[in-house]
C-alpha positions in Angstrom: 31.7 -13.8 18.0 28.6 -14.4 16.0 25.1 -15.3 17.8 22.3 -16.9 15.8 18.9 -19.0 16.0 16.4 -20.7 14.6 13.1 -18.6 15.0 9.6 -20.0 14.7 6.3 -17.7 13.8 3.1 -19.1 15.0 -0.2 -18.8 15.9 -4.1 -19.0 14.4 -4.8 -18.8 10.5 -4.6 -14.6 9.3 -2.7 -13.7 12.6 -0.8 -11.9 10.7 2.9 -13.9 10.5 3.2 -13.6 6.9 3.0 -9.8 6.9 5.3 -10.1 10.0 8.1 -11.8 8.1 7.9 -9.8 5.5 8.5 -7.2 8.1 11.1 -8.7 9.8 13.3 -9.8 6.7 12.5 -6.6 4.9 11.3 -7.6 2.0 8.1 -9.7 0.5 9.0 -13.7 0.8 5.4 -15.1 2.1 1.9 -13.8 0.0 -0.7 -12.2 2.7 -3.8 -12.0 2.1 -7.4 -11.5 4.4 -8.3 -15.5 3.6 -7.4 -17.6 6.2 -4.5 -20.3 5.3 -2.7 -18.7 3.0 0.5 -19.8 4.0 0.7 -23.7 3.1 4.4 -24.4 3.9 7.4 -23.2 6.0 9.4 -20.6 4.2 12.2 -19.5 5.7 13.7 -16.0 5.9 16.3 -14.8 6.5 18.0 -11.2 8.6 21.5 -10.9 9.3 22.7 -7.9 11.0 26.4 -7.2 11.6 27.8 -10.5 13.6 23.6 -11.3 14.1 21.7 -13.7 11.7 18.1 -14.5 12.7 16.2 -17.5 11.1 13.2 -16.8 10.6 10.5 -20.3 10.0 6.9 -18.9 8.8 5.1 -22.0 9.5 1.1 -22.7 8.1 -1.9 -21.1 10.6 -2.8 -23.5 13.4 -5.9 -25.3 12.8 -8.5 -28.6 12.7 -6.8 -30.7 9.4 -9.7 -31.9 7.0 -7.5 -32.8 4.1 -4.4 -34.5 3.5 -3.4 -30.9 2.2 -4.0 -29.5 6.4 -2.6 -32.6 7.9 1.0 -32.0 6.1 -0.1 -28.1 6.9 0.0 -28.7 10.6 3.1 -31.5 10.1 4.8 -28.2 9.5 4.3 -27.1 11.9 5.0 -29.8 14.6 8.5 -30.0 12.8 9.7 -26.5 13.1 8.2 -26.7 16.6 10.6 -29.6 17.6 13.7 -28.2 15.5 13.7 -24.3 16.3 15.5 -22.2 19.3 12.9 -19.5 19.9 9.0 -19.2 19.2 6.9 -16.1 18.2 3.8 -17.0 19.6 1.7 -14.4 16.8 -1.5 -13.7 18.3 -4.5 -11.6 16.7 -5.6 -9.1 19.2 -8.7 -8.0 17.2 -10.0 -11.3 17.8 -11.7 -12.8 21.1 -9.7 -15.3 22.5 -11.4 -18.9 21.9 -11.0 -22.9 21.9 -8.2 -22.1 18.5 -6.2 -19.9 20.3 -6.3 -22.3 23.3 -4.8 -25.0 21.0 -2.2 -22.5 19.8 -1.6 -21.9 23.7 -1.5 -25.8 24.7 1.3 -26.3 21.8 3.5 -23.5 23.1 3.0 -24.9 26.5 4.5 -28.5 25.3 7.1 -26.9 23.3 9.1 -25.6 26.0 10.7 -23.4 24.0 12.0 -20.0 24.5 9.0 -17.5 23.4 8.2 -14.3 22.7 4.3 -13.2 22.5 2.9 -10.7 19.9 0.0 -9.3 20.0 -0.5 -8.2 16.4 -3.4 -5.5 14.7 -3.3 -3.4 17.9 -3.8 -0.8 15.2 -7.2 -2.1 15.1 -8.8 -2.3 18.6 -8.7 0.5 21.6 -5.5 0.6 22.7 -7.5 0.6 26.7 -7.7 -3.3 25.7 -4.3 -4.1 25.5 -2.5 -4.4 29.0 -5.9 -7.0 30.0 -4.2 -9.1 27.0 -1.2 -9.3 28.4 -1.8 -9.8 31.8 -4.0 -12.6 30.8 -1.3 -14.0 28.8 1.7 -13.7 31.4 -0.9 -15.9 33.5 -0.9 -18.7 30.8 3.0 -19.1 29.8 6.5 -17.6 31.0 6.9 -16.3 28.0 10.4 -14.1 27.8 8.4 -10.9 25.7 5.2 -9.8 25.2 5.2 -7.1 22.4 2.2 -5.3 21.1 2.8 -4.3 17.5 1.0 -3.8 14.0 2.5 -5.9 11.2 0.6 -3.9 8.5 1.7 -0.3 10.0 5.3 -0.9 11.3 4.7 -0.1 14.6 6.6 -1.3 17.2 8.5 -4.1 15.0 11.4 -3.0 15.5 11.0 -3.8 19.6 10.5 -7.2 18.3 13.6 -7.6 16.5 15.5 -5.9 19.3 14.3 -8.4 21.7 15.0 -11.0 19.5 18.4 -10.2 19.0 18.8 -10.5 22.6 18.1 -13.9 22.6 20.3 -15.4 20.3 23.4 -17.9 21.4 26.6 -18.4 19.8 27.5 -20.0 16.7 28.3 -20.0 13.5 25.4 -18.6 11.2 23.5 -21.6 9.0 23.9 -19.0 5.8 25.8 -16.9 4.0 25.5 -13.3 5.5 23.5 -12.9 1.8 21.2 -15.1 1.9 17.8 -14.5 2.2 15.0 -17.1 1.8 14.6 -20.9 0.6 12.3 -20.3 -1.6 13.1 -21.2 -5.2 11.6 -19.7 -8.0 9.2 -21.9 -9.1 7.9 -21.8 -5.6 7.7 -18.1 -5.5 6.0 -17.6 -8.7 3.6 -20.3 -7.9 3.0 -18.6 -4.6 2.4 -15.0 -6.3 0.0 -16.2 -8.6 -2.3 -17.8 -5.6 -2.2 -14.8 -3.9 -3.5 -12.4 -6.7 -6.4 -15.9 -7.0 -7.2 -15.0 -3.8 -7.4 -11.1 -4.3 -9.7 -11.6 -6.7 -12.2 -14.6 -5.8 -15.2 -15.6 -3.4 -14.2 -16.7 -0.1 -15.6 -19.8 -0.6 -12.0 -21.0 -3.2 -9.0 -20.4 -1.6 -9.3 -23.7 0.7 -9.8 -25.6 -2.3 -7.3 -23.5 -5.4 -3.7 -24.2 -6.0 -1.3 -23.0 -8.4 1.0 -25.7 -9.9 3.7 -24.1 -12.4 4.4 -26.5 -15.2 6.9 -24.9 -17.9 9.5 -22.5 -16.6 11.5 -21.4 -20.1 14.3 -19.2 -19.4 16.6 -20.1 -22.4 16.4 -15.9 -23.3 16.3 -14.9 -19.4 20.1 -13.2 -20.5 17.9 -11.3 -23.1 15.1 -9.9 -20.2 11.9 -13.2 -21.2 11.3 -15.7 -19.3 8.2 -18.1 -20.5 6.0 -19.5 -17.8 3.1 -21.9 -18.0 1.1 -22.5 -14.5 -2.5 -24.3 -14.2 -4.3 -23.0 -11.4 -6.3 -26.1 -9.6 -9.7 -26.3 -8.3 -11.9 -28.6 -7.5 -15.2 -28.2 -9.0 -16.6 -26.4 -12.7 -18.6 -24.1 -10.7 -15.5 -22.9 -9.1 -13.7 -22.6 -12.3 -16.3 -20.8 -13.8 -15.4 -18.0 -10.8 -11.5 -18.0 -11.6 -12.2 -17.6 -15.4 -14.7 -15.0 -15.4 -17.4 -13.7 -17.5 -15.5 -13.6 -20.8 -12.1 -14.6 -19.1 -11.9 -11.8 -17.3 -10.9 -12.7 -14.1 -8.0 -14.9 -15.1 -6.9 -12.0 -17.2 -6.8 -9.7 -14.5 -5.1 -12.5 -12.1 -2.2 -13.2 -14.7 -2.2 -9.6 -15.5 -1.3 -8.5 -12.2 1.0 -11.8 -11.1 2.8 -10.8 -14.3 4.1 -7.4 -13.1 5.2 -9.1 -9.9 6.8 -11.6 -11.5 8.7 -9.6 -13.5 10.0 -8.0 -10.5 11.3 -10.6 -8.3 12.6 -12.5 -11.7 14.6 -9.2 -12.4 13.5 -9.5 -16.3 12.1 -6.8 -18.4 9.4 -9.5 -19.9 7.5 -12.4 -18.6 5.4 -14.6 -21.0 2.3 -16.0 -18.3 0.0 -18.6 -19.7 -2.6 -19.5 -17.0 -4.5 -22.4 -17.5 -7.7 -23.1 -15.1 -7.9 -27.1 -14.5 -10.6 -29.3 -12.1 -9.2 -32.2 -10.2 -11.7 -33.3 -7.6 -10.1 -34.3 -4.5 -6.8 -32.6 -5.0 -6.3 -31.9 -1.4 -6.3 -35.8 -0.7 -3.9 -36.4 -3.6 -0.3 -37.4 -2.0 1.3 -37.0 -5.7 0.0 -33.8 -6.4 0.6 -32.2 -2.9 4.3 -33.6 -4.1 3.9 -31.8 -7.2 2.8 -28.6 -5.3 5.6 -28.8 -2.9 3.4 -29.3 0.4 6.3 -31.1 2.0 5.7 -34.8 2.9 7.2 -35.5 5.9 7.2 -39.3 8.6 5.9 -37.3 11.2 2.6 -37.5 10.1 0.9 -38.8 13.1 -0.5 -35.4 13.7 1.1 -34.8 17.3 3.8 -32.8 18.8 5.3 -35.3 20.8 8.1 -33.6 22.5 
């Protein structure tokens, strides 16, 4: 008999659930980087194992919306809070717990969901620190697991996903036992272009830098090309003046390295990248560009999980 669920990944902004996934699925779906909010929608992976298929939902970091851009970041996750099995509550433990990670707490609290708690980057912090984590956090929720592990190093993931796997139910898996993320690719390419942005720029852009792909040619994709034109979007000159570089050579260097990764998940021998650096003030507030983008739209926009 098969056994499945729906499995949610959340917590604070660069706790690490992107590189988790990744993990999990076993190969790269979400873009990580240092910068907080990378992750700007749910994508959904994907692990099936034998008569086992786990849904994964990587869901935007938790935080204060300031934008239109954050509100429909935190609608996300609301949604997959109301609509999922299980929860990995995905905490940071480098970081001192504070009033964001008491939000994060709070939402698991309403949920009322089956959860399991990670304590992620125990790679980075003496390891003397750990068991006052979870003791603190077996006092705040009944949660079924609490795992520490390192995303980045390996360690310990695989605990994860045997726990996991004993908490799925019966039923019939939502995918093919193939099928591996939801992501088209448009949105992937899109995606790998912002993260190599936010390799290479200030910390100041990636709150306010998107990456809208416009032309995707791939009339000659049987023949190894595929031709792609993306702008990448920011909202002031000064800003663009950082993504194009002294001479253009920062979005050289960005298309030059999105190029090779392209190439690789579009399983061609050639990609043709044109990037083109644009400045729309306001974009974040824009509803038909954050359509345009793909930030998902969505009529539970009151901001609450109401459960």
């Amino acid at each position: 008999m098969s056994r499945t669920a729906f499995i949610a990944l959340i917590g604070r902004p660069n706790a690490g659930k992107s590189t988790l996934l990744n993990r999990l699925v076993g190969e790269k779906l979400a873009i990580v980087s240092d910068k907080p909010q990378t992750t700007r929608q749910r994508i959904i992976g994907v692990r099936t194992l034998g008569d086992s298929q786990m849904v994964f939902v990587d869901t935007p970091g938790i935080h204060r919306p300031g934008h239109r851009l954050n509100e429909r970041m935190m609608n996300e996750v609301y949604e997959s809070l109301r609509h999922v099995d299980l929860i990995v509550h995905v905490v940071d433990a480098s970081q001192s717990y504070g009033k964001g990670e008491g939000f994060v707490l709070k939402l698991v609290q309403k949920a009322q969901k089956p959860t399991l708690l990670v304590l992620n980057k125990v790679d980075l912090i003496n390891k003397a620190k750990v068991l006052p984590m979870i003791e603190f956090y077996r006092d705040q929720y009944d949660y079924r697991e609490m795992i520490p592990l390192s995303a980045v190093q390996g360690d310990n993931v695989e605990v994860l996903e045997e726990k996991l796997l004993e908490n799925l139910s019966s039923g019939d898996f939502p995918y093919p036992p193939d099928f591996v993320s939801d992501q088209t690719e448009r949105q992937a390419v899109s995606e790998l272009i912002r993260e190599k942005v936010l390799m290479h720029t200030r910390k100041e852009l990636p709150y306010s830098t998107a990456v809208l792909v416009e032309e995707f040619e791939e009339a000659e994709r049987d023949k190894g090309f595929v031709r792609i034109t993306a702008s990448i979007i920011v909202e002031k000159e000064g800003q663009k003046k950082i993504v194009v570089g002294r001479g253009g050579q920062m979005v050289k260097a960005i298309g030059t390295e999105a190029r090779r990764e392209i190439e690789e998940l579009l399983g061609v021998n050639r990609v043709y990248l044109e990037l083109n650096v644009k400045v729309i003030e306001g974009w974040r507030d824009r509803e038909h560009l954050l359509d345009e983008l793909s930030v998902r739209s969505a009529a539970y926009s009151d901001g609450k999980l109401d459960i």
